[in-house]
C-alpha positions in Angstrom: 151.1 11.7 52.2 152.6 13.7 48.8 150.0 15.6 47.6 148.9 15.3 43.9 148.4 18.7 41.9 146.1 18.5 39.1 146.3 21.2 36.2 143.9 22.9 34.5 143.7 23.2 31.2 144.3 27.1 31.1 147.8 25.8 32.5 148.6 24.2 29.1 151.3 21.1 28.9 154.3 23.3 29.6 153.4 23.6 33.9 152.4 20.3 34.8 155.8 19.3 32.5 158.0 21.6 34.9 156.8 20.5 38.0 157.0 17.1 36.9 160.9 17.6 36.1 160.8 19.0 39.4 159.2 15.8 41.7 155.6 17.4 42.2 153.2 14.8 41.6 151.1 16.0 39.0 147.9 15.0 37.1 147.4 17.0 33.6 143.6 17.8 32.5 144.3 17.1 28.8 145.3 12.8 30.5 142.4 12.9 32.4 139.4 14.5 30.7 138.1 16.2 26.7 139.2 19.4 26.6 135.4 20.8 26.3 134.4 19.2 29.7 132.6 21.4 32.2 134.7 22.6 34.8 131.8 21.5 37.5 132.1 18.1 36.0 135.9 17.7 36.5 135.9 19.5 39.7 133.3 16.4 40.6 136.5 14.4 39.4 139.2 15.8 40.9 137.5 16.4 44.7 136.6 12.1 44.3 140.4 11.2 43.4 141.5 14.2 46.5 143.7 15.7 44.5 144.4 19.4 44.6 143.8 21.8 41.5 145.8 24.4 40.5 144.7 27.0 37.9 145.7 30.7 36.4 142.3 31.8 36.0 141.4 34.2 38.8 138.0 34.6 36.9 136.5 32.3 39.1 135.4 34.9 41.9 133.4 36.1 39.9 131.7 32.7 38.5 129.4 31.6 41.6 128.3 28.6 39.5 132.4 26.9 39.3 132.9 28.0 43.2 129.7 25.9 44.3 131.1 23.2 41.9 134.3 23.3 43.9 133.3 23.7 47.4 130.5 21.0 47.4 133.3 18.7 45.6 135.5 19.5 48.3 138.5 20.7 46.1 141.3 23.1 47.1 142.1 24.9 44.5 145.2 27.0 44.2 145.4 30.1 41.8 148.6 31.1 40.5 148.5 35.2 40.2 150.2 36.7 38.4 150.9 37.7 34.7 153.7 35.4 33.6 154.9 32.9 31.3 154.3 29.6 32.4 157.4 28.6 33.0 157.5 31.4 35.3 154.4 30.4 37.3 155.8 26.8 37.6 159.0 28.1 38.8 157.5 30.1 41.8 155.2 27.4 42.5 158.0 25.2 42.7 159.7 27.8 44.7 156.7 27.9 47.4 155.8 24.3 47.4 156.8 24.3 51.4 154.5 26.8 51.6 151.9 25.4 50.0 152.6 22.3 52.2 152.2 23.7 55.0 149.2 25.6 54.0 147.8 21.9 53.3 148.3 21.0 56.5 146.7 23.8 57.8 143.9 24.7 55.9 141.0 22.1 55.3 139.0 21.3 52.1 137.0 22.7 50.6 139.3 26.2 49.8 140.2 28.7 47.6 143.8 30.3 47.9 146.3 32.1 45.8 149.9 31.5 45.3 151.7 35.4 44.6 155.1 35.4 43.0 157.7 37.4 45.5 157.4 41.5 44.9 159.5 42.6 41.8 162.6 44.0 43.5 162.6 40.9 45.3 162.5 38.8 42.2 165.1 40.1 40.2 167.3 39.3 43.1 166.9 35.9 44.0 164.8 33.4 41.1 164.7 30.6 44.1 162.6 33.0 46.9 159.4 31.6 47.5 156.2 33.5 46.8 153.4 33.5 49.5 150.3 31.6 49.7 147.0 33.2 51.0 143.8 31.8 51.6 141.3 33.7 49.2 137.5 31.5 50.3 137.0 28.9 52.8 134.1 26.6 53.1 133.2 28.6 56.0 133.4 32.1 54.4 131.5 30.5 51.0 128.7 28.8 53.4 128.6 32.3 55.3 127.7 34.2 51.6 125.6 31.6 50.3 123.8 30.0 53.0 124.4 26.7 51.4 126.1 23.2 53.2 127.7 20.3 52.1 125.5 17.3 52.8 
């Protein structure tokens, strides 16, 4: 099965746009829900409809309230890292989706993970190579620091 990608809303129209013109299938927040929604609420959403999120905003390790949201939703969330312009992040996720495949495959909800852009020298070099994808927080590492369970 394809997965489906939804965006945040810190990820604008312009990346769910790009990776549309590219073939990912790809859910925009601004379709689906207000734009003052609570993340928890549409992390509720997303896990139900077992789509994957992707996001820019790396604040969320440090927001305990959004990563309970997402890991008793059951989510997998992707970050993209970096500090780029969108089209820039879509690119390199475009770039790694077989990584990001095959990390699917691999990795069970609920997770956090990041998608990295390829080092700088190797950038300028090459705009096609693939960044990597790393697993950041997995339901086993969140249950392990919170003592909480999905029931």
């Amino acid at each position: 099965m394809t997965p489906v990608f939804f965006t945040d809303r810190d990820l604008g129209n312009s990346v769910p746009e790009l990776l549309q013109e590219a073939g990912v299938n790809v859910k925009k927040h601004s379709d689906h829900f207000p734009d003052d929604v609570k993340d928890s609420d549409w992390l509720t959403q997303v896990g139900q409809k077992d789509w994957f999120c992707l996001t820019h905003d790396k604040r969320i390790r440090y927001k305990s309230n959004e990563k309970d949201a997402l890991m008793r939703a059951g989510v997998g969330l992707f970050i993209l890292v970096g500090h780029a312009p969108h089209r820039e992040l879509a690119n390199n996720f475009i770039n790694t989706l077989h990584k990001v495949e095959s990390f699917i495959k691999k990795h069970e909800r609920p997770f956090i993970a990041k998608i990295y852009r390829p080092l700088r020298k190797l950038r300028s070099s090459s705009s096609n190579r693939p960044g990597r994808v790393v697993l950041w927080l997995s339901y086993e590492e969140w249950v392990e620091k919170t003592g909480c369970y999905l029931t």
